[in-house]
N, C-alpha and C positions, 0 to 999 in steps of 0.2 A: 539464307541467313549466314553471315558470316561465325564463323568455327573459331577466332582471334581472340576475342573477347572472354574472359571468364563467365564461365557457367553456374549459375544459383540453380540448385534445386531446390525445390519448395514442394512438400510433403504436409498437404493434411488428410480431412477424413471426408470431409465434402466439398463440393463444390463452390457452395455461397460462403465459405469461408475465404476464397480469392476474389468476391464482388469487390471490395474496397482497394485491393492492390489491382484488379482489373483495369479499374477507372484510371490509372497511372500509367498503363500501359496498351500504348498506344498498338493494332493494329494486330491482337494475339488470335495464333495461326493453330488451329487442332492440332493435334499429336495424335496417329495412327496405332499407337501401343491398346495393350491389352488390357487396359488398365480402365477404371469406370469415369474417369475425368483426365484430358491431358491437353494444353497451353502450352505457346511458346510465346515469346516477346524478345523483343531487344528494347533497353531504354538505359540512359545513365551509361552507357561503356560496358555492359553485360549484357549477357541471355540471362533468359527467367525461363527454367522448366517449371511450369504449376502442374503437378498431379496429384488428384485427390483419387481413392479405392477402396472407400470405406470404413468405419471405425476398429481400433484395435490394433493390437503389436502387427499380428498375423498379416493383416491387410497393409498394414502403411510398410511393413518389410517388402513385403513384394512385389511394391510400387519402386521401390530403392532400388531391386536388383532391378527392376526391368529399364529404370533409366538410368543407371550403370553400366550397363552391357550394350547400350545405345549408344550413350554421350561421355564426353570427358566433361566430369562432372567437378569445378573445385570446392562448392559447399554444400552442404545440406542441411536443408536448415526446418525441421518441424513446426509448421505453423498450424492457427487453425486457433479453436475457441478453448476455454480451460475452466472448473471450477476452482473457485477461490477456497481454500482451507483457514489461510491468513483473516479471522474479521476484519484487517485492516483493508483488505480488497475490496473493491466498487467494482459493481458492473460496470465494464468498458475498460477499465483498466486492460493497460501492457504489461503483459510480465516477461521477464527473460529467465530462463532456468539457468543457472551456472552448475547444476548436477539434477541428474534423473533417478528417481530411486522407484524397483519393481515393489507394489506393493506386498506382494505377496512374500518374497524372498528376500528383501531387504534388500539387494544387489542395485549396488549405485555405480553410474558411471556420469563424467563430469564434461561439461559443456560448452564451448567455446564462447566467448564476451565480443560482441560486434561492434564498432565503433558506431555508434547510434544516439539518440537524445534521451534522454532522462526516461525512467521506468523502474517498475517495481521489480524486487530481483530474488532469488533464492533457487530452492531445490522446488524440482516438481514431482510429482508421486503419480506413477502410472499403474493403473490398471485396465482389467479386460473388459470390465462392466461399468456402465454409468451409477457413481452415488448416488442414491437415491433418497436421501433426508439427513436433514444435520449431524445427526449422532452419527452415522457413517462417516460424514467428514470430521466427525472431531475425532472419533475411532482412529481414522489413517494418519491425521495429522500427530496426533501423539505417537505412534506407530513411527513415523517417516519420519518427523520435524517438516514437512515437507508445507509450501504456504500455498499451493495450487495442485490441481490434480488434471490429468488430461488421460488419453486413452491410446495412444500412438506412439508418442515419442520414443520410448525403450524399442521399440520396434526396427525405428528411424535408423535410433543411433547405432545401435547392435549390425545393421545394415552397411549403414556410411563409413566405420569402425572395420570393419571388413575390407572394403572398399577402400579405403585408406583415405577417405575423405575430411576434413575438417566439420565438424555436426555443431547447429546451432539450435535452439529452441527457444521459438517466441509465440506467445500466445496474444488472447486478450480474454478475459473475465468476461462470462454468459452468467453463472449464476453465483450467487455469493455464499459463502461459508453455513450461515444461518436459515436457509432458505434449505426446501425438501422439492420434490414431485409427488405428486400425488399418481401421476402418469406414469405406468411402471413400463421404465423403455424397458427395460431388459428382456422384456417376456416378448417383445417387438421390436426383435432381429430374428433375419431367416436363419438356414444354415449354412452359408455363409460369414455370416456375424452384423450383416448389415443390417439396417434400420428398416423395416416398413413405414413407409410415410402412409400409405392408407389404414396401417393400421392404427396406428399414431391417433388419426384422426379419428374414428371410428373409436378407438378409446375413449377418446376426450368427449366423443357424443352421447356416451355410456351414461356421463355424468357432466353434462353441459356447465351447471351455474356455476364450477368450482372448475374444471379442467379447461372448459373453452378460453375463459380469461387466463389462466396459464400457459398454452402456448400461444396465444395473443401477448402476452407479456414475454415470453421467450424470443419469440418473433423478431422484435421489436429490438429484445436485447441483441441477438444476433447481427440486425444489421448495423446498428451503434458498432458492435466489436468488429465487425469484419470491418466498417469503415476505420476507426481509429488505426486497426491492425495492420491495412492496405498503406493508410500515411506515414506507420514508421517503418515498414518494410521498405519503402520505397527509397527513403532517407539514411539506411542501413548500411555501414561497407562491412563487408566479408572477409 
């Protein structure tokens, strides 16, 4: 592949958060890094690094450094799925962050504007751990002012920040503001910080009538967002 071209880097936490920009990009070639997910492409007059490494600051940082020290990287751009804080958020919805604020420490850092199409816009509020029920999200949002929440980005940017890279953050809404789990991920991550997908499910079967139809509905929401999310990344300049 040719090195001429500017380089996007795309940072999330899983994989099937790239299914929708996938489909845009024609003929994406592994990445041998050390990282738990790694794509390449070329389309549009750029490269597209896709690496995903799990959820959390810890993990999406040192997907950053490891394709920094790779590639001449000119953007970086945190993608990947987000809860809504805003009730005015819909599942599926795009959000663009223009500032990242750490939950816990209030520390904001501010975030590059893409020349791109219409989208919902504000601050996003990151933490280590997935919300788990409304009053949590109204908790942070009063906390942050923050209209989304996600779990990587301060990670990202603090990385790219470093790196001297231009950092961008776009999501799309999985679950909405007023909506809970009843699924407690938290307790289903290793040590690592990563998710157990068999535990996951194995939870949900704990309590079938009430948990199965939730990540049935999650599911679903997921691929909605990663498809909406694939369309306007694709549509995107840097």
């Amino acid at each position: 592949m040719s090195n001429q071209m500017p380089t996007v880097l795309c940072v999330a936490a899983e994989s099937m958060e790239f299914a929708g920009l996938l489909k845009r990009l024609p003929e994406a070639a592994s990445l041998p890094w050390p990282v738990a997910y790694g794509r390449c492409a070329e389309s549009g007059g750029r490269r597209w690094l896709l690496v995903a490494n799990g959820p959390g600051p810890k993990l999406s940082a040192a997907a950053v450094d490891e394709a920094v020290k790779r590639e001449k990287v000119d953007a970086v751009v945190s993608v990947g799925f987000c809860g809504g804080l805003d009730p005015a958020l819909a599942a599926g919805d795009v959000f663009i962050a223009d500032r990242v604020v750490e939950t816990e420490t209030g520390q904001s850092m501010e975030a590059e504007r893409p020349a791109c199409g219409p989208a919902a816009r504000g601050a996003i509020a990151c933490d280590d751990r997935v919300l788990q029920t409304a009053e949590e999200k109204r908790a942070v949002r009063a906390k942050t002012g923050a209209a989304a929440v996600d779990m990587e980005s301060m990670g990202v940017q603090a990385r790219a920040r470093v790196a001297g890279v231009r950092f961008y953050c776009i999501r799309a809404v999985t679950d909405t503001a007023e909506e809970s789990f009843s699924v407690d991920f938290n307790s289903l991550r290793d040590d690592d910080g990563r998710f157990s997908r068999g535990g996951i499910v194995l939870a949900a079967l704990r309590r079938p009538v009430k948990r199965v139809p939730e990540l049935i509905r999650l599911a679903g929401r997921a691929r909605m967002a990663s498809e909406r999310l694939g369309g306007f990344l694709a549509g995107c300049s840097f």
